[in-house]
N, C-alpha and C positions, 0 to 999 in steps of 0.2 A: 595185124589189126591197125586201121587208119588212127589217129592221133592226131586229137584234138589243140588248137595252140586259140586262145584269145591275144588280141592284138591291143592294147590301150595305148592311145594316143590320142592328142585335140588334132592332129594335123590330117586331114586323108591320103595327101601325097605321100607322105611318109605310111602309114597304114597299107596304103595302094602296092609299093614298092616290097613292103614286107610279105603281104599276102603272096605276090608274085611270087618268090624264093622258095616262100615255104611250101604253097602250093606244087611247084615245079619239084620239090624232092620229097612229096607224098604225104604232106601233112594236110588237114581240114581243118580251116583257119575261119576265126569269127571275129567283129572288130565291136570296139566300142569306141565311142570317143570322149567320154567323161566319166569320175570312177563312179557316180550312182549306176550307169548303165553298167559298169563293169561288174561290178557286185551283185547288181542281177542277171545275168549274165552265167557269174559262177557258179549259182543258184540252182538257173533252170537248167544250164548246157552241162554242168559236170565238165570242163577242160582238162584236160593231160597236164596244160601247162599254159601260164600268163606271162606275159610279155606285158609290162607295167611302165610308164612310162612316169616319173615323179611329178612333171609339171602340168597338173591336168587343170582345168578351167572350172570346176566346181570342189570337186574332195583333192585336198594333197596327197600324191601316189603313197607317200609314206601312210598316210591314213586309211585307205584303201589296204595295203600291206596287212596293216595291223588289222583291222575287222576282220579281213579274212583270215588270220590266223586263227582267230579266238572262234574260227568256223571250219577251218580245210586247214590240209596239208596242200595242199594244188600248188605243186613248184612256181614259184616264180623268180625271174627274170627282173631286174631292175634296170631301167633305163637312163641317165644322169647326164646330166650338162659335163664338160671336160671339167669345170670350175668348182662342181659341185659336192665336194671330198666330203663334207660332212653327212651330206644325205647317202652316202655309199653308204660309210660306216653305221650309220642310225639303221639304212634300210636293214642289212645284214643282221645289224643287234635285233631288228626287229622278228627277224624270219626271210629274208629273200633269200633265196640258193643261190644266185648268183648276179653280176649287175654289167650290163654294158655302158660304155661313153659312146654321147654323138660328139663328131660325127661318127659312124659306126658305119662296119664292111656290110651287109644284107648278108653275105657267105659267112659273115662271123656269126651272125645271130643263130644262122640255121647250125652252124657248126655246135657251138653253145647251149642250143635249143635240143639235138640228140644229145650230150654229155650228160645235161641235166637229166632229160628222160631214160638215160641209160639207171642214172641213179634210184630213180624210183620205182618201186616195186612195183612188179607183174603179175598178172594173174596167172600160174604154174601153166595152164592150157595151152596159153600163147609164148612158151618155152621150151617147148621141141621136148627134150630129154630129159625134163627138170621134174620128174615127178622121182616122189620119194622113194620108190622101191629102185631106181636106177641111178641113187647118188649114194653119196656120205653123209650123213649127218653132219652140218657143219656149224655144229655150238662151242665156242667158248667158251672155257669154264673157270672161274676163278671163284678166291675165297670173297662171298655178298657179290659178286656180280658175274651174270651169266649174258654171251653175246652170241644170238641165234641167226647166222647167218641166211637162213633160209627161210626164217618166216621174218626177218628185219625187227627183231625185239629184243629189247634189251632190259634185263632185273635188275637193280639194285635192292641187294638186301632183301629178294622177294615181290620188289616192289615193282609195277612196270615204270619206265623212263622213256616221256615222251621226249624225240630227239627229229629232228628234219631229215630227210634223206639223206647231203650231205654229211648232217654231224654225223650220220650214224656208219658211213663210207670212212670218215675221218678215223671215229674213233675204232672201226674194225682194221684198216687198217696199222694204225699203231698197234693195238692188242695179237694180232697174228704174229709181230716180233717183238715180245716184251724186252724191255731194257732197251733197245734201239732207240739211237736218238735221231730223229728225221729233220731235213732242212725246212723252212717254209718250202724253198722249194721242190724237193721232194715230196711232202705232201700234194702241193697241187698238181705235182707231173702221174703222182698215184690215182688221185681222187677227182680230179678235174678232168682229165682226163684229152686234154689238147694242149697247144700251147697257149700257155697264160703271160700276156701283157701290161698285167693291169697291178695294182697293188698288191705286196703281200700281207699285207698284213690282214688281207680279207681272214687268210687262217687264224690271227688272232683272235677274230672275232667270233669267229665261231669257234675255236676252242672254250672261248668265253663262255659262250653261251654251252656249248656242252656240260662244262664246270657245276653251272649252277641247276639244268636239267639233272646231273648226278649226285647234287650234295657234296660235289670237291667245294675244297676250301685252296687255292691259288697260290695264299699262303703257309698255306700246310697241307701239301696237297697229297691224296692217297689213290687217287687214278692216274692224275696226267702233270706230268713234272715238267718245270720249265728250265731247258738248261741256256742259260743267259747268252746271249747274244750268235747262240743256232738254232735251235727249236723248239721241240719237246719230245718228249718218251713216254711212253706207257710202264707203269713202275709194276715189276715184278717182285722188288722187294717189300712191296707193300701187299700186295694183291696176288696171293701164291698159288700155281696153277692147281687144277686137280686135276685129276687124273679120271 
C-alpha cells in the first residue's frame, strides 16, 4: 500500500528536495508550507506520517504538534535547528516519534521516515500472514496491566492506556524481558530501529511521558524502574506475570 508522508516547511527548496527522495523510494508526498495549511492538510488527506518542521512562519511547529495531538496519532517527525535542544525535548514531551537536525542527509529522513512507519500499526490485510488464525496470540499479561501485541493496546487496571506508537514499541519491548535492565542505548538500537546520532535522552522523554500515560509514579514507581545512571527495567517484582 502507497504511504502517504506530509512535508511542512516555509522553504520549497527544501520541500522540493525532500519530495524528490521520498518519492524516488515509493512514498506519496504532499507539502504545506505554513502549519494552518498543515492541519488542514491532516484533516482532509489522512497522512501516514508528518514531517514537521518547527520554524514555520504563521503557527510554531511545536503548536502545530500539539493541536494535532489532541486530534490524531499521525506519526510525526520533528525537524530542529542543530542549536535548538529545547524544542527537541518540548516537541517529544509533546507527542513527536521522532525529530531530525538541519542540516539533515534527505537518506536520513527517508531512513527515519520507514522506522517510524514500521512502528505504526497496520491494517492485518496489508500483512501477508498476520491474520489471527495463523499466529500466537501475543498478549502480555501481568497483574493490573495487559499488553496486546497485536492489536497495539494496552490496560491498565482494566483501563485502556492511550500511548504513541513508539512508547508503546518502548514499553513492549521492556515488558517481553521483565527485570532486564536496558541501556538508553539499547532501547533505541530495539525500538528505533537504525542507527541513532542524535540524543539520548529522547528515551527519557518518552519513558516520561509513558510514566504518566500509566499512572507510574517515577518516584515510586510500579511499572518502569530507573536504574541510575544505565537505564531502566520493566519491574517484575512489582508487576507479577500470569500465566
Amino acid at each position: 500500500m502507497e504511504r502517504q508522508v506530509l512535508v511542512v516547511d516555509d522553504e520549497p527548496q527544501i520541500r522540493a528536495v525532500l519530495r524528490a527522495y521520498l518519492e524516488a523510494d515509493g512514498f506519496s508526498v504532499t507539502e504545506a508550507g505554513t502549519g494552518g495549511d498543515a492541519l488542514r492538510l491532516v484533516r482532509s488527506e489522512g497522512p501516514s506520517l508528518v514531517l514537521l518542521d518547527v520554524r514555520l512562519p504563521d503557527v510554531d511547529g511545536i503548536e502545530v504538534l500539539r493541536t494535532l495531538r489532541q486530534e490524531s496519532q499521525v506519526p510525526v517527525i520533528l525537524v530542529t535547528a542543530r542549536s535548538e535542544e529545547v524544542d527537541k525535548l518540548v516537541g517529544l514531551g509533546v507527542g513527536a516519534d521522532d525529530y531530525v537536525t538541519k542540516p539533515f542527509s534527505p537518506r536520513e529522513i527517508v531512513a527515519r521516515a520507514k522506522a517510524v512507519l514500521r512502528r505504526a500499526p497496520r491494517d492485518a490485510a496489508t500483512t501477508g500472514d498476520a491474520s489471527p488464525s495463523r499466529r500466537a496470540v501475543a498478549v502480555l499479561a501481568f497483574e493490573g496491566l495487559s499488553i496486546d501485541e497485536d492489536r497495539r493496546e494496552v490496560h491498565r487496571r482494566g483501563v485502556p492506556v492511550e500511548l504513541s506508537a513508539l512508547e508503546f514499541d518502548l514499553l513492549a519491548a521492556m515488558a517481553r524481558s521483565p527485570g532486564r535492565v536496558f541501556s538508553r542505548g539499547q532501547l533505541l538500537e530495539q525500538v528505533w530501529g537504525y542507527d541513532f546520532f542524535g540524543d539520548e535522552r529522547v528515551v527519557d522523554v518518552h519513558v516520561r511521558n509513558m510514566r504518566r500515560a500509566l499512572g507510574d509514579d517515577a518516584a515510586d514507581p510500579r511499572v518502569i524502574g530507573t536504574v541510575r545512571g544505565v537505564g531502566y527495567r520493566f519491574l517484575p517484582d512489582v508487576l507479577e506475570g500470569a500465566s
